[in-house]
C-alpha positions as CSV (number, residue, x, y, z in Angstrom):
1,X,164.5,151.0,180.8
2,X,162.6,147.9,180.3
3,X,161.0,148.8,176.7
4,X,161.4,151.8,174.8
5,X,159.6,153.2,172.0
6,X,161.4,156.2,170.9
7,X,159.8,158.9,168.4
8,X,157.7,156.0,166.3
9,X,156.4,156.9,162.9
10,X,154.4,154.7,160.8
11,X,153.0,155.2,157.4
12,X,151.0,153.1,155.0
13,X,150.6,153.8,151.4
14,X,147.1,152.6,149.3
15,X,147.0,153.5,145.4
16,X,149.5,155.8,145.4
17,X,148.4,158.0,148.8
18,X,150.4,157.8,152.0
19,X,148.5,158.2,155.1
20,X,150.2,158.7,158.2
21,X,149.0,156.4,161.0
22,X,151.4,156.7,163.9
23,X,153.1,159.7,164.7
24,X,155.9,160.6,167.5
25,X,154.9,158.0,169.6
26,X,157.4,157.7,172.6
27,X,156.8,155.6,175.5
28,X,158.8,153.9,178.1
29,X,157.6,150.8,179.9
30,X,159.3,149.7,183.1
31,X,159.8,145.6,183.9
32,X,156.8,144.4,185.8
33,X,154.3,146.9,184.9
34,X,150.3,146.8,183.1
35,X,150.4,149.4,180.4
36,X,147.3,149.6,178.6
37,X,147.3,151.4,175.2
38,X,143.7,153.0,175.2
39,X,142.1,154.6,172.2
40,X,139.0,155.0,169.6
41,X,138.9,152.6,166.7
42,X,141.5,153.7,163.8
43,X,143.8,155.1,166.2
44,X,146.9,152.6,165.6
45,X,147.1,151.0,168.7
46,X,146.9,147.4,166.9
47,X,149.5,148.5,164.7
48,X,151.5,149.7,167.7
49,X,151.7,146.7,169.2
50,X,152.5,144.7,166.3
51,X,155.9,146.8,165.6
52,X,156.3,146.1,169.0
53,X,155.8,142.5,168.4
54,X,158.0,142.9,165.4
55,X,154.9,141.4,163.1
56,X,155.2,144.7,161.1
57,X,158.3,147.5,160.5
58,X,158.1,151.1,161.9
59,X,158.5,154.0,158.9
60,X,160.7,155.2,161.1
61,X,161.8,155.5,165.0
62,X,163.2,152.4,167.5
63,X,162.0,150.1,169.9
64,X,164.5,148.7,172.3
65,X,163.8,145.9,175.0
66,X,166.0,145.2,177.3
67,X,168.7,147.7,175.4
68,X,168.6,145.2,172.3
69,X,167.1,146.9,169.2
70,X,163.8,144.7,168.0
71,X,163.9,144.2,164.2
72,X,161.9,141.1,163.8
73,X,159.6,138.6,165.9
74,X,161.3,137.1,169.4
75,X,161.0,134.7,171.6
76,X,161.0,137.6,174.5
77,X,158.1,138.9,173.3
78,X,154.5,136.6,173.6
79,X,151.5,137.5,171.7
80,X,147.4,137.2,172.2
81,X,145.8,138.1,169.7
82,X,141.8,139.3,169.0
83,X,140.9,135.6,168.1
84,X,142.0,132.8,169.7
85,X,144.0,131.6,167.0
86,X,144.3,128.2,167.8
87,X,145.0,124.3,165.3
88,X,141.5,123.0,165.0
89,X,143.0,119.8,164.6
90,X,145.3,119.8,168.1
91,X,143.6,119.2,171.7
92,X,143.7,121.7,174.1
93,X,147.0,120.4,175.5
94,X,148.5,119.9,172.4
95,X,147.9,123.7,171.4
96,X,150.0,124.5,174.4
97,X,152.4,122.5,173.3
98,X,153.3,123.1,170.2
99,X,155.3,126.1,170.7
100,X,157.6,124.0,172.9
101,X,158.2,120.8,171.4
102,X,161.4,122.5,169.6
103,X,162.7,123.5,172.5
104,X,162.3,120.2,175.0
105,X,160.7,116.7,175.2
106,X,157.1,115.8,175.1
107,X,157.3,115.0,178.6
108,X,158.9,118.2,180.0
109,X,156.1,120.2,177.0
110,X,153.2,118.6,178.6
111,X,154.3,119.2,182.1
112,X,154.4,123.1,181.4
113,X,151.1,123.0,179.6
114,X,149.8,120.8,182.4
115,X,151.2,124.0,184.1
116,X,150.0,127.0,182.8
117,X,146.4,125.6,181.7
118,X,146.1,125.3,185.8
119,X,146.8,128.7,185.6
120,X,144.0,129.7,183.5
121,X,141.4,127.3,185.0
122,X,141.3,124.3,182.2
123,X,142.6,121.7,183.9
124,X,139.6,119.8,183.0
125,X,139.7,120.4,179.5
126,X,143.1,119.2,178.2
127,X,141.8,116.4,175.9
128,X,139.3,118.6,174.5
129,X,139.2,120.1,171.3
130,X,138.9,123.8,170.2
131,X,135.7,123.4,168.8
132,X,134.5,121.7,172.1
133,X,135.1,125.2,174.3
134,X,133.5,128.2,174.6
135,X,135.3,131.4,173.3
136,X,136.2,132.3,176.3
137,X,137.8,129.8,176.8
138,X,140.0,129.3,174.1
139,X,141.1,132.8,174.8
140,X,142.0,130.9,178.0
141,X,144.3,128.2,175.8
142,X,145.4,131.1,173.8
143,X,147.1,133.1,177.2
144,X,148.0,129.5,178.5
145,X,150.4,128.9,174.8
146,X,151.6,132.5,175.3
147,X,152.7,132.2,178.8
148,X,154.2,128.9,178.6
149,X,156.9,130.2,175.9
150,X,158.1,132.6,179.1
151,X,158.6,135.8,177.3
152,X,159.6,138.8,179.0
153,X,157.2,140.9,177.3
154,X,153.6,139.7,177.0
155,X,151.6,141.3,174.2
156,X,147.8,141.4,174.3
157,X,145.7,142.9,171.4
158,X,142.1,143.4,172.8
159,X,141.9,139.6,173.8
160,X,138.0,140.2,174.9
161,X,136.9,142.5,172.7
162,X,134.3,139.4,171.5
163,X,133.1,138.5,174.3
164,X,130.2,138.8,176.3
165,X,130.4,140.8,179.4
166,X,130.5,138.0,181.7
167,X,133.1,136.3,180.4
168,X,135.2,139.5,179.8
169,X,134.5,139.9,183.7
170,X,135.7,136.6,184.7
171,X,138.9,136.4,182.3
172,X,139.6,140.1,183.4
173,X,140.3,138.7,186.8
174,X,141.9,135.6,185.5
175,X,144.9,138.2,183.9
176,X,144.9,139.8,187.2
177,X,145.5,136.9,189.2
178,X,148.2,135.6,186.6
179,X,149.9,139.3,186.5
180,X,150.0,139.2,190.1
181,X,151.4,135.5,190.4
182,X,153.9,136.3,187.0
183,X,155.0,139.5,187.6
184,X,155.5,139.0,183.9
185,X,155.3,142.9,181.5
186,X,152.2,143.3,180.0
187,X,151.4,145.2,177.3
188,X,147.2,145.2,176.6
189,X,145.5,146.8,173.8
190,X,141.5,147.9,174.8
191,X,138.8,150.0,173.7
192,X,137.0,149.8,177.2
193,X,137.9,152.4,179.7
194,X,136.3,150.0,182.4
195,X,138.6,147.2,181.4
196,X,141.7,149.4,181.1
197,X,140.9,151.0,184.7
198,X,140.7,147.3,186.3
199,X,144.0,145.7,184.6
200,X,146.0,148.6,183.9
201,X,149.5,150.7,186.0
202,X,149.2,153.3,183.9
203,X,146.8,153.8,180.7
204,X,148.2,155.2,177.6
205,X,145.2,157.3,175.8
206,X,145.7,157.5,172.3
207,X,144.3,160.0,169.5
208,X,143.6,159.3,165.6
209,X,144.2,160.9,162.5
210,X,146.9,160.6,163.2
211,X,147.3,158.5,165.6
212,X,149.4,159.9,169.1
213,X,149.5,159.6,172.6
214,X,147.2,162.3,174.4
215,X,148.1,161.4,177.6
216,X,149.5,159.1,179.7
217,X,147.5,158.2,183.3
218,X,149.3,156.5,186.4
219,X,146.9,154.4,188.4
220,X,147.9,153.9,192.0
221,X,145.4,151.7,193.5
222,X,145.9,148.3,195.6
223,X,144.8,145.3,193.5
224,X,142.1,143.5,192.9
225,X,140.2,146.5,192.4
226,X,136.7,146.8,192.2
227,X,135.2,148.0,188.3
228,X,132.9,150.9,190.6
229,X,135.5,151.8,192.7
230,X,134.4,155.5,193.7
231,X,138.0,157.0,193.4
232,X,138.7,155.6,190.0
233,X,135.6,157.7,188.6
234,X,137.6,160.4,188.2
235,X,140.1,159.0,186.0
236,X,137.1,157.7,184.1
237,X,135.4,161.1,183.2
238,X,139.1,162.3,182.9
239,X,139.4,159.7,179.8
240,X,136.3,159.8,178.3
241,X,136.5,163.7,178.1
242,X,139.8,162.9,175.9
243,X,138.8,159.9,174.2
244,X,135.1,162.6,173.1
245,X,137.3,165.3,171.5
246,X,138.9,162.7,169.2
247,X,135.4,161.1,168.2
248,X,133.7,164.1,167.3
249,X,137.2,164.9,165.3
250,X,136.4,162.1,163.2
251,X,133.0,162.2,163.1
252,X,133.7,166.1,161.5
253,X,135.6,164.3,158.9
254,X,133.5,161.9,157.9
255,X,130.9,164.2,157.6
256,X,133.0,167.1,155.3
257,X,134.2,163.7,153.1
258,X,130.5,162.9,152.7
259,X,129.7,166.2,152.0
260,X,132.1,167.0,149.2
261,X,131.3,163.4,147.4
């Protein structure tokens, strides 16, 4: 198996009381496949992805990629994160490159960035600064620096979660087109069922309090796929009647807490 994350507990501890905020989470992932980990907010499917991304340590439980243990950050592994994240102070281009300099010359860095900025459709904006873009499409630049590193594993943590829906619509094709072209694994954290049912394999829906997967939902359709595809309504309602048992759980909460204050 590709990636495997085998009975994954994770706890964190505030002034003295432990809270539980992954539990049992097992999932395998095969090479080549969209997995996207699905769930209300609170539900640890940020902090999921950044054990994966060895950014933060498991309480207990593995993860093994590619049958070698992960205990740290790796060069197989690329991240994109919920802001772009990018040096104010380097171009376009230059952001690209800065991850590879170590690795090979200037020359070879720039023709990969030159590269992989085709890819995302900013071609015309190498010389331009961060400031100088949209936010769209420095999430663009962001996908561009991850993809040029070539990890096996590409790690996505709600990417468009600040954008407006047009741009969320265009970039959500973008990823497709680059998935297709890549083959490359991606793992993509959401909060939209709409976004999860256009990108996704199979959809991983999550629970909170602790958080656990509910269930795990294989989508078999040919690619591109249409957002209002009729047969994909199914698996909508299917989520969202999972996803509504979990919100009113912690909307019960909230209201006993504010009750006994």
């Amino acid at each position: 198996m590709f990636l495997s994350i085998n009975n994954l507990h994770k706890s964190f501890t505030n002034n003295g009381k432990t809270e539980l905020v992954l539990s049992d989470i097992q999932l395998d992932v095969n090479e080549g496949e969209f997995v996207s980990i699905l769930g209300p907010s609170g539900c640890g499917k940020s902090t999921l992805l950044s054990i994966v991304a060895g950014l933060t340590n498991a309480t207990d439980g593995s993860i093994e990629l590619s049958g070698k243990t992960i205990k740290g950050p790796g060069k197989e592994r690329g991240m994109v994160f919920q802001q772009a994240a990018l040096f104010p102070w380097l171009s376009v281009e230059e952001n690209v490159m800065f991850p590879l300099l170590p690795e090979m010359s200037k020359k070879e860095a720039q023709q990969k960035a030159h590269q992989y900025l085709q890819m995302v459709q900013l071609s015309a904006y190498t010389k331009h600064s961060p400031h100088e873009i949209s936010g769209g499409m420095q999430q663009r630049v962001a996908i561009a620096r991850a993809l040029a590193m070539d990890p096996a594993l590409l790690l996505m943590d709600e990417p468009f979660g600040a954008l407006d829906e047009q741009t969320r619509s265009r970039l959500h094709e973008i990823v497709e087109k680059i998935f297709l072209e890549t083959k490359k694994t991606i793992l993509f954290v959401t909060h939209s069922i709409a976004e999860s049912l256009k990108l996704s394999d199979r959809i991983v829906v999550m629970g909170t309090q602790p958080g656990t997967i509910l269930d795990v939902i294989e989508l078999d359709f040919p690619r591109p796929r249409s957002q209002s595809k009729e047969e994909l309504l199914y698996y909508e309602e299917k989520i969202q009647a999972l996803l509504k048992s979990e919100i009113d759980k912690v909307t019960e909460k909230e209201q006993k807490n504010a009750a006994s204050r």
